[in-house]
C-alpha positions as CSV (number, residue, x, y, z in Angstrom):
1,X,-44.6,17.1,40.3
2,X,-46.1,16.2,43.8
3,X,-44.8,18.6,46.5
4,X,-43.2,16.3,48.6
5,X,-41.1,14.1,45.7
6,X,-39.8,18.0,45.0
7,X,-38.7,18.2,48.5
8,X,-37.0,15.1,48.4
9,X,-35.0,15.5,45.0
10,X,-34.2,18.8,46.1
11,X,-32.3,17.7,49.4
12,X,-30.9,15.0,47.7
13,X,-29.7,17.3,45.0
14,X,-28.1,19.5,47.9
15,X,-26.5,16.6,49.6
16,X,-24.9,16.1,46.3
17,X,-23.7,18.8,46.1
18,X,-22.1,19.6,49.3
19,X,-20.3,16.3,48.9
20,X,-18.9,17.4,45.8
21,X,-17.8,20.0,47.6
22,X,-16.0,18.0,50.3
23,X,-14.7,15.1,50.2
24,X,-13.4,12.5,52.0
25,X,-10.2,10.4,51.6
26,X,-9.2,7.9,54.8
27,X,-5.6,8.7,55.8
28,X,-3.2,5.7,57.6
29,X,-2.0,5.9,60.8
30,X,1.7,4.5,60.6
31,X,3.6,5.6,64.0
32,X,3.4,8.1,67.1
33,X,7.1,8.8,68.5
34,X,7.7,10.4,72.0
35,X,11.1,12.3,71.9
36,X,12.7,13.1,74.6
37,X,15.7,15.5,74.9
38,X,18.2,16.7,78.1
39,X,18.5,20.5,76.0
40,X,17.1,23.0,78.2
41,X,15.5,24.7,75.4
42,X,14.0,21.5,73.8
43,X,10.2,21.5,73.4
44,X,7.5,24.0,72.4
45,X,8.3,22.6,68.4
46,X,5.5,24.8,66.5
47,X,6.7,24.1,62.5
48,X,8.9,21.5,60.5
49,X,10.6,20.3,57.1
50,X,10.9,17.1,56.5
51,X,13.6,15.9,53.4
52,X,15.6,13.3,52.1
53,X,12.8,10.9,52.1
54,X,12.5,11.3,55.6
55,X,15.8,10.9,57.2
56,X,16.7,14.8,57.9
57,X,14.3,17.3,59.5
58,X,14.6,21.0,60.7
59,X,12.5,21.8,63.2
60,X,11.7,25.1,64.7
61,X,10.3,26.0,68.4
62,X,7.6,28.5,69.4
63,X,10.6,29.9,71.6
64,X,12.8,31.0,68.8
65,X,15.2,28.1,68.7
66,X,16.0,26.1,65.3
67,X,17.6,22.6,64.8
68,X,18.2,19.7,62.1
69,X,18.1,16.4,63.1
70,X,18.9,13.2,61.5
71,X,15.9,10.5,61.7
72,X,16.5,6.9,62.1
73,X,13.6,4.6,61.3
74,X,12.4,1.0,60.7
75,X,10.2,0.2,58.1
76,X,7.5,2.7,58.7
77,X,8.6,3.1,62.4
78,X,10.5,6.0,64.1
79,X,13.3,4.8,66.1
80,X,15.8,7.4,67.1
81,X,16.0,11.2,66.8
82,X,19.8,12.7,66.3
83,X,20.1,16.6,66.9
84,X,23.7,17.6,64.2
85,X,22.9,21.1,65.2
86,X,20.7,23.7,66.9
87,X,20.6,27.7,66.6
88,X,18.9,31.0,68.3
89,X,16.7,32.4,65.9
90,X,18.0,36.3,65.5
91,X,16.8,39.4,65.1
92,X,17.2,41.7,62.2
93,X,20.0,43.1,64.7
94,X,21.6,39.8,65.0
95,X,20.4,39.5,68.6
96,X,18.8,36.5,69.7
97,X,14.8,37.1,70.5
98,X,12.6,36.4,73.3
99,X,9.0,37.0,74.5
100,X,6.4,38.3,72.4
101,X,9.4,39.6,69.5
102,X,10.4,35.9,69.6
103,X,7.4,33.9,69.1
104,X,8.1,31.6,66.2
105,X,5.5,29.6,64.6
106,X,6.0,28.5,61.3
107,X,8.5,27.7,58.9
108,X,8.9,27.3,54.9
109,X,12.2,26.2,53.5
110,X,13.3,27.7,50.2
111,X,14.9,25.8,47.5
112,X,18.2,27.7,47.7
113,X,18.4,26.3,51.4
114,X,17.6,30.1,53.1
115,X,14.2,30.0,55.1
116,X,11.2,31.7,56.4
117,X,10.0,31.8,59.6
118,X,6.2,33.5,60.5
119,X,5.8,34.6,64.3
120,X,3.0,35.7,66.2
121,X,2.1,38.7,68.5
122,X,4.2,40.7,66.5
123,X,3.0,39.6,63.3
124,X,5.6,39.4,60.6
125,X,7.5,37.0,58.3
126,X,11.2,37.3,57.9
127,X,13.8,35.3,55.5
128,X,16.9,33.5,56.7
129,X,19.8,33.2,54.5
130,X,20.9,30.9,56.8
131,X,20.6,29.1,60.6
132,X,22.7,31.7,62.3
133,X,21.7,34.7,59.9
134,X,19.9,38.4,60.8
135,X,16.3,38.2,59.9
136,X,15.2,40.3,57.0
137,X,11.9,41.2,57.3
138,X,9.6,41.3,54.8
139,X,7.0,44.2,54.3
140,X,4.1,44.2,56.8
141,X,0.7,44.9,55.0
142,X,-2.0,46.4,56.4
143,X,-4.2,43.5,57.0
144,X,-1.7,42.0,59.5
145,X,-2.3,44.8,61.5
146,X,-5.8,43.9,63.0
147,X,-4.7,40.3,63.7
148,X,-5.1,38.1,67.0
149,X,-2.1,38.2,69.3
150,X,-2.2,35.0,70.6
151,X,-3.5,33.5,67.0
152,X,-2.1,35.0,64.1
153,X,0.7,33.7,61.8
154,X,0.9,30.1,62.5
155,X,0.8,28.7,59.2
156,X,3.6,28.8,56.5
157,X,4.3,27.6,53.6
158,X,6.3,27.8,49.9
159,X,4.9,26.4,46.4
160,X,7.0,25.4,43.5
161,X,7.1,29.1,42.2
162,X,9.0,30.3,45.5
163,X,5.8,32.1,46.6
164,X,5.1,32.3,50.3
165,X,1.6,31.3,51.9
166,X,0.2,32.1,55.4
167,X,-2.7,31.9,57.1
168,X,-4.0,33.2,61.0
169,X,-5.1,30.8,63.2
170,X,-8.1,32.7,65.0
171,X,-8.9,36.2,62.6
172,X,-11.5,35.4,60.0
173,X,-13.3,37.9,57.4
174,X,-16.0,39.0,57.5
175,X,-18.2,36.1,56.2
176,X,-16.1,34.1,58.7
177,X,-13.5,32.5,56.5
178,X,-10.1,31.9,57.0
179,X,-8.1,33.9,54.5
180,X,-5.2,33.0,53.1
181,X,-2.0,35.6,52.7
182,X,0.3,35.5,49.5
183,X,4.1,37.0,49.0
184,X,4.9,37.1,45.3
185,X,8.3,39.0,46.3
186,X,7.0,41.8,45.7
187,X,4.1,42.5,47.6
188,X,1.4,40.8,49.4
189,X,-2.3,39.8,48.6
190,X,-5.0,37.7,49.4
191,X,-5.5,35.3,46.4
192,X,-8.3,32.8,48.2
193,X,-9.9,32.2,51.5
194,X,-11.0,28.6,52.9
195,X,-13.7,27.0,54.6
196,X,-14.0,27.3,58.8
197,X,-15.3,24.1,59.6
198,X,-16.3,23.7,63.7
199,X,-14.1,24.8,66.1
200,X,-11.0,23.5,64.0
201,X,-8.2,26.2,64.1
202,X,-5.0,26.2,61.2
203,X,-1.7,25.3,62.9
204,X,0.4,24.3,60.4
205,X,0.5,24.7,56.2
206,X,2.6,22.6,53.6
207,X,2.7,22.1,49.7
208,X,3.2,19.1,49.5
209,X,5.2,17.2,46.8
210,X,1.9,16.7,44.4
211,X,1.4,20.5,44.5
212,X,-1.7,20.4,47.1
213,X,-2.0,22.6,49.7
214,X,-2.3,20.8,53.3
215,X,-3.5,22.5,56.4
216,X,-3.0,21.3,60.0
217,X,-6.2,22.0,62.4
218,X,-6.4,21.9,66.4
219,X,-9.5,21.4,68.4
220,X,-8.7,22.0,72.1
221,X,-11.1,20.9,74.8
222,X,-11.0,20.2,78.6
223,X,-9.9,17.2,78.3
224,X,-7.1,17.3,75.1
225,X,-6.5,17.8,72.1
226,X,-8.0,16.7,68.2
227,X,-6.2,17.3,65.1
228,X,-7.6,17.5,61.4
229,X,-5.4,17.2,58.0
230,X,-7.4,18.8,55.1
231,X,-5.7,19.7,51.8
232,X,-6.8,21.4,48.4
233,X,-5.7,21.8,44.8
234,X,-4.7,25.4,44.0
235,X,-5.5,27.1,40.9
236,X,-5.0,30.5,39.4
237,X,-8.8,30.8,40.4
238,X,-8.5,29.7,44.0
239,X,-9.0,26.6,46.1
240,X,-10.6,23.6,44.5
241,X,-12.2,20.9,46.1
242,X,-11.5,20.7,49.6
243,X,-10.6,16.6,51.1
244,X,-10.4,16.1,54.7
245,X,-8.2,13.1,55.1
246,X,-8.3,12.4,58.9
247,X,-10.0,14.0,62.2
248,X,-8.8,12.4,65.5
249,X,-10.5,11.6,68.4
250,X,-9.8,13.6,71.6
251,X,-6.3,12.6,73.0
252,X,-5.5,10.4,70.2
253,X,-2.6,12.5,70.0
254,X,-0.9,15.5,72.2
255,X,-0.8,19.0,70.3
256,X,0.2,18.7,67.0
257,X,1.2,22.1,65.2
258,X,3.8,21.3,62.8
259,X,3.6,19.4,59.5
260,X,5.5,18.5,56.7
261,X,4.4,16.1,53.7
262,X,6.6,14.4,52.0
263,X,7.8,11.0,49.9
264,X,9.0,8.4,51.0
265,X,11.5,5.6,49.3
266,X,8.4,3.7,47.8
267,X,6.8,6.9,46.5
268,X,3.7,7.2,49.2
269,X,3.1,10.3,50.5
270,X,3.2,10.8,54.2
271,X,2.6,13.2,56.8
272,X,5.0,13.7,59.4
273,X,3.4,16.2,62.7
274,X,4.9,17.4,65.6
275,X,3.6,18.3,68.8
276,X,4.2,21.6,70.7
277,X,4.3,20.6,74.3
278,X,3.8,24.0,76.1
279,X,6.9,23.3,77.9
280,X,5.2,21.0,80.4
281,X,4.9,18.1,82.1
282,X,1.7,16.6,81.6
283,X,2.2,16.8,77.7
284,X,4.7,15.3,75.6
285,X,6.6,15.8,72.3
286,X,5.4,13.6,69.8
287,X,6.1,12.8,66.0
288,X,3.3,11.6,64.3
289,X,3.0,10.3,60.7
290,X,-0.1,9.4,58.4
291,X,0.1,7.8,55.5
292,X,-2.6,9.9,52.8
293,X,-4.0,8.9,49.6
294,X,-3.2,10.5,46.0
């Protein structure tokens, strides 16, 4: 075999197989909301569930503040946000939280209706049995210990056997992966790790109704943000092959860190984001939903 046909059918034979290693499957923009409340605490929303084919939500702040709200749409449109409630998120003390104790990120919703909530700075995950219930935390491993401050525990989310599933924003091993964290009920472990792809960070997990894992990414330049959806199929031995189903352009939208995917009344699956607005002016809160290929 002349040298330079080997060269060739060996780099074609690697491009093929880094693209069965990653795929690529076009996601549909359907609608960008801006929501606008008068609550002084409204804004900052870091995690949320969408349910009942999209027409209730519970969404949760990075300032320790939960709410449901009712959705009203047309066609594939948001129309209207309605608050039907909103609570302090509490302690394990039954005190509401604040500062570093009360930075909420992410939230998983459990089929009994209790919840989970991951926070940040003082990384932990506690269980709700409801809105206005004390936090129970659940054991801290050791490998929370050495995690960012400002970029740990962003990511949660439950699978169909109740088990939990988080993930640090910025802390990678060693070979510079992101790994994933998993609570059986019993204890903690570290089943599979995924992919760092550029300056991407996690946000935002979900399972979603098809059994995939979907992770929310943020890219955060002068000028704005990009977001990235990716999702994989999880197996007893890990993550299987990874699809990235949309990357946005800078300022396409403002900073998404929640997601939820979900069903809609004809069966599509759709992503529903929301944006965390810092609490300022020049940035908004925005609901954004994609509509993603099976």
């Amino acid at each position: 075999m002349r040298l330079s046909f080997a060269i060739q059918l060996s780099a074609a034979l690697l491009l093929a197989a880094s693209a069965w290693a990653v795929e690529v499957k076009t996601a549909t923009h359907l609608s960008s909301y801006t929501w606008r409340h008068s609550a002084d605490w409204f804004g900052g929303f870091s995690a949320l569930q969408v349910s009942d084919n999209g027409r209730q939500m519970v969404v949760l702040s990075d300032s320790a503040v939960l709410a449901r709200a009712v959705i009203e749409r047309d066609g594939d449109e948001i129309t209207a946000v309605r608050f039907t409630g909103d609570w302090p998120v509490l302690s394990s003390k039954g005190r509401p939280m604040s500062g570093k104790a009360g930075d909420s990120e992410g939230i998983a919703v459990a089929p009994d209706g209790s919840y989970y909530v991951s926070f940040e700075a003082l990384h932990r995950v506690a269980r709700y049995a409801a809105p206005d219930a004390k936090a129970v935390v659940l054991p801290r491993p050791e490998a929370f210990e050495n995690l960012s401050n400002n970029g740990s525990l962003e990511a949660l989310a439950i699978d169909d056997k109740g088990r939990l599933y988080t993930l640090p924003e910025k802390s990678r091993t060693e070979q510079g992966k992101i790994p994933v964290y998993r609570w059986d009920g019993q204890a903690w472990s570290t089943p599979f790790v995924l992919p760092q792809r550029g300056n991407f960070l996690p946000v935002s997990a979900d399972f979603g109704p098809d059994g995939r894992f979907y992770v929310l990414e943020r890219s955060l330049s002068l000028i704005g943000f990009r977001t990235r959806l990716r999702r994989w199929q999880i197996t007893e031995d890990g993550a299987g092959v990874e699809e990235t189903l949309f990357e946005s352009g800078t300022g396409t939208h403002d900073n998404l860190e929640g997601l939820s995917v979900w069903r809609d009344d004809q069966g599509r699956l759709r992503a529903t984001m929301v944006s965390d607005d810092n609490f300022m002016i020049l940035q908004r809160t925005e609901l954004v939903e994609y509509l993603l290929p099976d």
